[in-house]
N, C-alpha and C positions, 0 to 999 in steps of 0.2 A: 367537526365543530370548529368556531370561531375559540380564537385563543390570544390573549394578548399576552407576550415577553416584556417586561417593561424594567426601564431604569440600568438595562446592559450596558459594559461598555463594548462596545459593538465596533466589530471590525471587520473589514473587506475587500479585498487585496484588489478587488480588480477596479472600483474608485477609488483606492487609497484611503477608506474613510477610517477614523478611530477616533469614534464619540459615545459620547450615551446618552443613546437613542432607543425610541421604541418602537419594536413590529410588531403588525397584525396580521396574524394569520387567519384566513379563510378558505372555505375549501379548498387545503392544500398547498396555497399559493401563499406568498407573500403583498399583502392586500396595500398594506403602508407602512412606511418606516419615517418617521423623525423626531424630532427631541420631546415629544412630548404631546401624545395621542390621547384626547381629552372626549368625552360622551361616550366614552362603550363602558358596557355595562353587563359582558359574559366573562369568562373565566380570566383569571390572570395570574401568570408565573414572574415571581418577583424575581429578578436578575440582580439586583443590585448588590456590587461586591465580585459579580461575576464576568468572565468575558464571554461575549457571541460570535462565532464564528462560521461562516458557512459550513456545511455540516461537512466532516472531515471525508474522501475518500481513497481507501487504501488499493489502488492498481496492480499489487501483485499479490493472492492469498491465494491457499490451496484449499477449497471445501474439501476435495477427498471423493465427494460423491455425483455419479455413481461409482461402485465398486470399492472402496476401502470405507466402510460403512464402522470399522471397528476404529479409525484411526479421527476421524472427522463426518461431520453429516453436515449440511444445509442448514438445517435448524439449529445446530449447536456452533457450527460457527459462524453464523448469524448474530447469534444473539450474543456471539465473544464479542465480535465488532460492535452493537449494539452497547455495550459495556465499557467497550474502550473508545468510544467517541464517534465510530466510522459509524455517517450512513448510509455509503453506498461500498461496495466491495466488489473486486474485480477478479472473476475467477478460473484458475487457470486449468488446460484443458488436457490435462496427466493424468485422468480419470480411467475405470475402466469398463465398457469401449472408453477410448478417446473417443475425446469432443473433437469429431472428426467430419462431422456429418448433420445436417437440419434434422434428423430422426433422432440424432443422439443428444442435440440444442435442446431438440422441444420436449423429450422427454426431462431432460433435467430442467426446462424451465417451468413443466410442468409442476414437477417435487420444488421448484422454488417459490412459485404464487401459492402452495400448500402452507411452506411450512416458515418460509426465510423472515424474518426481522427485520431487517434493510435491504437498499436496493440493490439487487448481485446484477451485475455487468457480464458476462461471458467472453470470456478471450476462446478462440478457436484456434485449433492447430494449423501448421503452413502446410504440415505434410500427411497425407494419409497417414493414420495411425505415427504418426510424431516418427515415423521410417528414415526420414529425409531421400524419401525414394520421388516421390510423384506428389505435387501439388492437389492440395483440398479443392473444391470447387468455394471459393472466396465468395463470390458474389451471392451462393446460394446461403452460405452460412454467416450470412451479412444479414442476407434479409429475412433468414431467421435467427435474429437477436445480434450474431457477433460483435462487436466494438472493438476487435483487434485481433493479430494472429502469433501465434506463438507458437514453437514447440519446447519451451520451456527447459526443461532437464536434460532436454534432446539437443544440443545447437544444430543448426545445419550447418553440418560440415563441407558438405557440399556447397563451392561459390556460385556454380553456374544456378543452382535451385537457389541461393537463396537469394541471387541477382533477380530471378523470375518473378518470385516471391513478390519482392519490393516494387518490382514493375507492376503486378496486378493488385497489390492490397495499394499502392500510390494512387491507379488509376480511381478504385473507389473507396481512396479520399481515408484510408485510415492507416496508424502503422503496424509493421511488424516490431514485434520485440521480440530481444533476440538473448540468450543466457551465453555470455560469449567466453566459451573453450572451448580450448584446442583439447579433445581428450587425448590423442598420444601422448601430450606429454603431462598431462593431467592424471593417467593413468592408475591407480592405486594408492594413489596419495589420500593423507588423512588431514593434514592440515599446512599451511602455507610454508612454503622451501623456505628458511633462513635462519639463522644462528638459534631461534628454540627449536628447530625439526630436528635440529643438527646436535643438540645436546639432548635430545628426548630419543633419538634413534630412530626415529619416526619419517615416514617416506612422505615427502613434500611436495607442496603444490605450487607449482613456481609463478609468478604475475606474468611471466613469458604466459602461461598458458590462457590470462583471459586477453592480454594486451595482444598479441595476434588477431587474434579473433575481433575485439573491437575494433581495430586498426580496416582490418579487413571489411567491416560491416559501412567503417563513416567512407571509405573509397568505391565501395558499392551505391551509399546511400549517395554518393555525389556524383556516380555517373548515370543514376536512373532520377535523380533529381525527387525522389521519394524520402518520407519519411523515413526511419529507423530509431527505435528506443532500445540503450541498452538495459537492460535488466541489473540489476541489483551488482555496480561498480566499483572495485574493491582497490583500486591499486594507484599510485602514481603516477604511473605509465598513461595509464586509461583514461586518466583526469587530463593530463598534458593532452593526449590525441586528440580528446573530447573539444577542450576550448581552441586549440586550432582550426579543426575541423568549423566549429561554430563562426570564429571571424571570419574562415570562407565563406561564410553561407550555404553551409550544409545543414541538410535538415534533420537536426539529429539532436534528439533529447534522451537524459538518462536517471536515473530513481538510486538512492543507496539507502538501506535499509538501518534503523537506530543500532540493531546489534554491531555491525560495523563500524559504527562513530562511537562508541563505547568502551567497546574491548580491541585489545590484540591478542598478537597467538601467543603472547607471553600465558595468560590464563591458561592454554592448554597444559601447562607444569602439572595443572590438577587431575590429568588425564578425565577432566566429566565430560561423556559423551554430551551432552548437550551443549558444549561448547564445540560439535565438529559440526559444520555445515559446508556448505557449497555456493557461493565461492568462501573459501575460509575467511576465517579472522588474518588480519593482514597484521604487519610492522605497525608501531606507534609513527615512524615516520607517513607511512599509506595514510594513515587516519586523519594527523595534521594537515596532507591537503586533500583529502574528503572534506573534511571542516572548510579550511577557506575554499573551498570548491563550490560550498552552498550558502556560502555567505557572500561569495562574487558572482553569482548564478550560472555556472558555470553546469551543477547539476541541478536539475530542477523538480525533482519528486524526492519525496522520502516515502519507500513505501514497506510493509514490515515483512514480506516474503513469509506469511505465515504457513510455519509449515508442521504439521501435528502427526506424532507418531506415538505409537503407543509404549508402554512403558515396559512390556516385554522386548520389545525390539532396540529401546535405548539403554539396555539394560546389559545388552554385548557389549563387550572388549570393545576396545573403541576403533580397533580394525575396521571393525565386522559393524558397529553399527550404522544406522543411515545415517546422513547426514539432514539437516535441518532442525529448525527451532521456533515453539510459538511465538506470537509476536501482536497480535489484535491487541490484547490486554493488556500490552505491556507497553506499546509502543508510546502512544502520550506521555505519561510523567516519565519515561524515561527523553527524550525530545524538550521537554517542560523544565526538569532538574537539570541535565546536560549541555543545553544548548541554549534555551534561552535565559535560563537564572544566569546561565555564567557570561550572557551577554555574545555571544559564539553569534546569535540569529534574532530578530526579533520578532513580535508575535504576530504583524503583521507578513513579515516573513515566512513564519511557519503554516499561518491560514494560508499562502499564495501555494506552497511547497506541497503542502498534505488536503488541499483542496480546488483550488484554481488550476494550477499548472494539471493537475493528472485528468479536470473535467475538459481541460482546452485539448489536452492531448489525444484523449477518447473520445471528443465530437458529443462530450453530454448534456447538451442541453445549456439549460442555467444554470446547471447547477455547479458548485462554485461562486458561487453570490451570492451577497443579502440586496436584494433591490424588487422595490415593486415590480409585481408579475413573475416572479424567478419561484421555482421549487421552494414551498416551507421547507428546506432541510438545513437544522441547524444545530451545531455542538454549543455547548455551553461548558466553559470550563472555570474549575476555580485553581485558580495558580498560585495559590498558597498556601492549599490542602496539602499536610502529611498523608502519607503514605505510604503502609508497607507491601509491598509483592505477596502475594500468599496462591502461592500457587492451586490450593485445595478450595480457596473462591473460584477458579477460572470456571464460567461456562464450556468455556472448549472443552471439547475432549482430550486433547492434548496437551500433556504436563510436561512437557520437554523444554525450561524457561531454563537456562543459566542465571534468570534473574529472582530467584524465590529469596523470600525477606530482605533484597534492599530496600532502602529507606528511601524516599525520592520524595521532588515537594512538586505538586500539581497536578491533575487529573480529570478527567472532563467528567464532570456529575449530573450531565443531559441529554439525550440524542433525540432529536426529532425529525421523525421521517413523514413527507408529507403532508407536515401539517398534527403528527401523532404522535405521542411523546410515547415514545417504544425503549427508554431505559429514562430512570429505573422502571424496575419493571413492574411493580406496585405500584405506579402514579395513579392517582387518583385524581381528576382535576379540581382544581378547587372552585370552591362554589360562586360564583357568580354574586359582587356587589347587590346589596338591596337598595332598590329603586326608590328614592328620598321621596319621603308623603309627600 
């Protein structure tokens, strides 16, 4: 149906625009946008008070499925994003089979035109079965669906593969992302090497172990002249290589996810597993320039590494249990209250960050934009809504948040996907102006 948004204040990172204006959606599309869209006479959602933003999407989440059907499913972390503002998501290929293969694509896109909420993107493995042994067939898992290659929890270790890699996902035009450690020396570690691992007794994970590995990845990505994104950047080190690498002219872009700019491993004192993840929570000093890192563009995604596990499993010692943490739901007003209330980013900023930059990286279309002819998909947030964490709301399956009952101010209270207002998820449209006798 035709839909009008009106009285937004509307913003759009890739015109620079932030005004309040109004768009009309039709099938789908974004039909017009400007200050003031006058003779329609079908439904209309009043914006005013709120901000528009191209509809947000998140580049690194883990659906789960196929195969970990008890920890996450398509439909339920769907409709997490759908909740937390995203409406497209990007997902990663650690399933089981691996998303290794166009049989293993089409069956799970089939479960996704079933059942998904927003638009899922599929990232595909570099390596057979995520081995780091022997390269995917790229081209065939490209032109069924893929948007980028990964082996995510896997790095390739191997430099001559992952040189290949870059050489063949370059040639057709998309990147690899790459989860960069070193596991030797990453080995058993539970949370990052430094003065709290050191007073917890707790075997550490040192930024040697991702700063190799990125170091290594931008020296690859500059001699195949290929893209390369790092994956969820956690350290000082990696920030320094990052903007180097960039003034050369390397083609290299990277994502840090809100848990990251939030906590340090000081929180680990609490021993809650839901604060262990991979790459850990860093030093307060890593954090401060994560922050000026994305406030100088130096990094340019924020994406939230959603990653759902069940509660029996987060429930071990914190040895033993896995690492990772939800993140769909939480990620806006955490992004909202942290960064841009305290003036760290601003909101055209964060549109550019959590929807332009990951659509320009992934080759999606328009989407990332509010401009005639582009994707209706659009967030709507009000950035002055309280709010508390309640983990027991989450659609996800996944309760593993370190963030249950903070208090945080702003949140997106709209997602529309295509033109369909898919959260909340009661909407009902409202009725349509009566036509003056």
């Amino acid at each position: 149906m035709d839909i009008l948004v009106k009285y937004g204040r509307v913003i759009d990172p890739d015109s620079g625009t932030d005004d309040t204006l109004d768009i009309l959606i039709s099938d789908g599309k974004i039909a017009d946008i400007r200050p003031q869209i006058a003779g329609y006479r079908g439904p209309v959602i009043d914006a005013s008070r709120l901000v528009v933003v191209p509809g947000l999407i998140d580049m690194h989440v883990h659906l789960r499925e196929p195969g970990f059907a008890d920890k996450e499913t398509i439909a339920a972390g769907t409709r997490a994003a759908a909740r937390g503002g995203f409406t497209s998501v990007c997902c990663m290929p650690n399933t089981s089979p691996v998303n290794d293969s166009p049989r293993v694509m089409e069956d799970m896109l089939a479960e996704v035109r079933r059942s998904a909420a927003v638009n899922v993107f599929p990232i595909a493995a570099v390596s057979r079965g995520s081995r780091g042994e022997e390269l995917t067939d790229m081209a065939a898992l490209l032109a069924a669906g893929a948007v980028g290659f990964s082996d995510d929890g896997n790095p390739v270790a191997n430099s001559r593969l992952m040189r290949r890699a870059l050489e063949a996902a370059g040639a057709l035009g998309v990147p690899v992302i790459d989860h960069c450690e070193d596991k030797s020396l990453s080995k058993d570690g539970v949370m990052h090497e430094g003065r709290c691992s050191g007073a917890l007794g707790l075997k550490g994970i040192p930024a040697a172990a991702e700063e190799i590995m990125v170091a290594r990845d931008l020296i690859l990505a500059r001699d195949t002249g290929s893209p390369v994104h790092i994956a969820h950047l956690t350290t000082r080190g990696a920030a320094f290589a990052l903007r180097i690498a960039k003034e050369r002219g390397v083609r290299a872009t990277a994502e840090v996810t809100p848990h990251h700019l939030v906590l340090t491993d000081a929180a680990l004192e609490s021993l809650d597993t839901n604060l262990k993840m991979n790459p850990p929570l860093r030093s307060r000093e890593d954090v401060d320039v994560l922050i000026d890192a994305l406030r100088t563009g130096v990094i340019d995604v924020i994406a939230s590494d959603h990653a759902p596990h069940t509660e029996k499993d987060k429930s071990r010692d914190l040895a033993k249990a896995p690492f990772g943490v939800v993140g769909l739901e939480t990620a806006v007003p955490l992004v909202l209250d942290r960064l841009v209330h305290k003036n760290a980013i601003s909101l055209l900023r964060l549109a550019e960050l959590m929807s332009l930059n990951p659509a320009r990286i992934l080759g999606l279309g328009t989407k990332g934009r509010i401009a005639a002819g582009a994707d209706a998909d659009l967030t709507l947030l009000n950035v002055s809504r309280d709010m508390t964490v309640d983990k027991t709301a989450f659609q996800s399956k996944g309760r593993n948040t370190p963030f249950d009952g903070w208090k945080l101010k702003g949140q997106a209270v709209m997602t529309i996907v295509g033109g369909r207002v898919v959260y909340p998820f009661d909407f009902v449209p409202p009725a349509a102006p009566e036509t003056p006798a």
